[in-house]
C-alpha positions in Angstrom: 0.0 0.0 0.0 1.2 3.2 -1.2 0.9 5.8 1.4 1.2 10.0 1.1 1.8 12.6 3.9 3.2 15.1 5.5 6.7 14.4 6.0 8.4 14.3 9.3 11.9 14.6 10.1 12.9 11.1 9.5 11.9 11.7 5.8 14.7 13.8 5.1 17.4 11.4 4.6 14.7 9.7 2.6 14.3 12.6 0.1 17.8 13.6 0.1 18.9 10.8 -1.2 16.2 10.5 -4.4 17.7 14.1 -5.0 21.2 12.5 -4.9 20.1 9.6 -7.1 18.4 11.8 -9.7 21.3 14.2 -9.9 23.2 10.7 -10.3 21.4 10.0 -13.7 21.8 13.6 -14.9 25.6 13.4 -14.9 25.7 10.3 -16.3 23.3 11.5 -19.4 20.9 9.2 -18.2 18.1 12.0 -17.9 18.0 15.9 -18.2 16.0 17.9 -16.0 18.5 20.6 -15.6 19.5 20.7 -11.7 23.1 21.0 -10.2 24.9 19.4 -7.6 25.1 20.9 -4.5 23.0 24.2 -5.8 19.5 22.8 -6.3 17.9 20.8 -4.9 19.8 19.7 -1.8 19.4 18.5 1.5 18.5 22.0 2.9 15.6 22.1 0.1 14.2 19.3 1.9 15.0 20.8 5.5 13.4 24.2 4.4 9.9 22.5 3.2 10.1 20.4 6.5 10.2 23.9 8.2 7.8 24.7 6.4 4.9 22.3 6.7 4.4 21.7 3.0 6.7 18.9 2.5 4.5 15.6 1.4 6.2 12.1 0.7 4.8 9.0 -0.7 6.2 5.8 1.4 6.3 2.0 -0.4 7.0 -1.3 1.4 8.7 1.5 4.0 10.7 3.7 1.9 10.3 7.2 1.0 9.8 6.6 -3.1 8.4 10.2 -4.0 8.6 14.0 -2.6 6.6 17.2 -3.5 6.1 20.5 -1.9 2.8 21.5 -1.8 2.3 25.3 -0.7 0.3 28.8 -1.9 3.7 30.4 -3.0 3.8 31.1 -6.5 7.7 32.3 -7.3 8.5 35.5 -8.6 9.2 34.4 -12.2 5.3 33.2 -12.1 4.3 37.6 -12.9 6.3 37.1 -16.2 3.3 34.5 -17.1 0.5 35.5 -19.1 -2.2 32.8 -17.0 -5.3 31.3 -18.9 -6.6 31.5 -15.2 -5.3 34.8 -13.6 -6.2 34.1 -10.1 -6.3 35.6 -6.8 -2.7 34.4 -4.5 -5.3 32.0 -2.0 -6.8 30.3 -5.1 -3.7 29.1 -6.4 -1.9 26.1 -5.2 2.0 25.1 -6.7 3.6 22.0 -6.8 7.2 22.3 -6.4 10.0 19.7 -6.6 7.7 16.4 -7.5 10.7 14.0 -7.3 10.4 9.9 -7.9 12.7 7.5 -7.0 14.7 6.8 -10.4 15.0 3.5 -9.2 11.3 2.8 -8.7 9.6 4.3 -12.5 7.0 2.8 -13.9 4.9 2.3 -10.8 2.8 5.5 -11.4 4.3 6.9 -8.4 4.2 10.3 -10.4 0.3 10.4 -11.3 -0.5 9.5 -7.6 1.3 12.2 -6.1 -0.2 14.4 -9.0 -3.5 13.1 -8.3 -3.0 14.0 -4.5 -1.6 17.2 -5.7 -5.2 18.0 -7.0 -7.5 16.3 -4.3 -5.3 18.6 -1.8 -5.8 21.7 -4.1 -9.7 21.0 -4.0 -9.8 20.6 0.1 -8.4 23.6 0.3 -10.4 25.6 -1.7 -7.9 26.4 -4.4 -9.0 25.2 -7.9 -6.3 26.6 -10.2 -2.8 24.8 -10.2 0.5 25.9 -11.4 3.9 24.1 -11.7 7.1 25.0 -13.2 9.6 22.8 -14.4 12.9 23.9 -16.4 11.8 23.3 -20.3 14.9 21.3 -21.0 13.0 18.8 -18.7 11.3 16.6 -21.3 10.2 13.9 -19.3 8.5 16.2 -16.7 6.9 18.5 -19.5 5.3 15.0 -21.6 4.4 13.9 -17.8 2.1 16.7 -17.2 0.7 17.1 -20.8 -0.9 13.7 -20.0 -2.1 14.8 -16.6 -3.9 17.0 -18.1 -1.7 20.2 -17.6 -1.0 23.6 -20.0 1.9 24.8 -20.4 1.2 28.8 -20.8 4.6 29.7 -21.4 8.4 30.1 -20.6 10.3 32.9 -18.8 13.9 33.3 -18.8 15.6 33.3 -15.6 18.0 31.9 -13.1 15.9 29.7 -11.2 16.7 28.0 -7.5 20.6 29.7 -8.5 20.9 27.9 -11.7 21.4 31.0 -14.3 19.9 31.0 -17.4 17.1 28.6 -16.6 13.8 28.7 -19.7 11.3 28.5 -16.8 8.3 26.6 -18.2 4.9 27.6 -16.9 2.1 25.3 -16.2 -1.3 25.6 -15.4 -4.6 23.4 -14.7 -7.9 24.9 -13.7 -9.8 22.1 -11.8 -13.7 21.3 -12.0 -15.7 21.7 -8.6 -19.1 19.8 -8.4 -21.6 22.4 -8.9 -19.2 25.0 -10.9 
């Protein structure tokens, strides 16, 4: 049974280390989603969101398999976006950092913590979602197109200290019963 909350301390080294393995496969070519060692993400990006109550995890046979950050604060680079949905700041929830455990693709780990994403959007009253990802991410940018996500455009930027990021913008309004 696949299991998703709020993470707690113990998580950390968890997450950390599917950080570690991903940036892993990046240097050896194996995928490109355009992160750097020991700049982003790290073990303090995992600390910070701890800190800050919006860290979930998803937990299989024990282990931490998949991270997110689930919060209300859309980054700065979000105002260079032209939004299908322009929406007021406590409507709008952003997923940051999904991560899965390279190791353990191909178990739909991804669309469940995506699917969470969008059950927790809808308890709390916030039905327009927005996620970035850096648009040399191919893998992450097919991923979402399936979920049902828009991308709405890309920003230049340096992004999480990684200069000259092409920040890609992506929205989802979701359906409430009754709207």
């Amino acid at each position: 049974m696949n299991k998703i909350r709020k993470a707690t301390p113990k998580d950390i080294d968890g997450v950390a280390l599917i950080f570690e393995h991903i940036l892993k496969e990046e240097e050896e070519g194996k995928c490109t989603v355009g992160w750097k060692r020991d700049i982003y993400p790290t073990r303090n990006t995992a600390v910070a969101a701890l800190e800050h109550d919006d860290l979930f995890v998803m937990e299989a046979d024990g282990e931490v398999v998949a991270a997110m950050r689930l919060n209300k604060e859309q980054v700065p680079e979000y105002k260079n976006c032209r939004w299908n949905y322009p929406a007021d700041d406590d409507q709008v929830m952003v997923m940051h950092t999904l991560v899965v455990e390279p190791s353990a693709k191909k178990h739909g780990y991804g669309r469940k913590m995506v699917e969470f994403y969008e059950k927790y959007a809808r308890e709390n009253n916030c039905p327009y979602l927005r996620i970035d990802t850096n648009s040399i991410n191919a893998r992450a940018r097919a991923f979402y197109k399936n979920c049902g996500y828009e991308e709405i455009g890309i920003t230049p930027c340096a992004f999480n200290g990684i200069p000259g990021v092409n920040l890609v913008c992506i929205e989802k309004k979701l359906l409430f019963e009754g709207v």
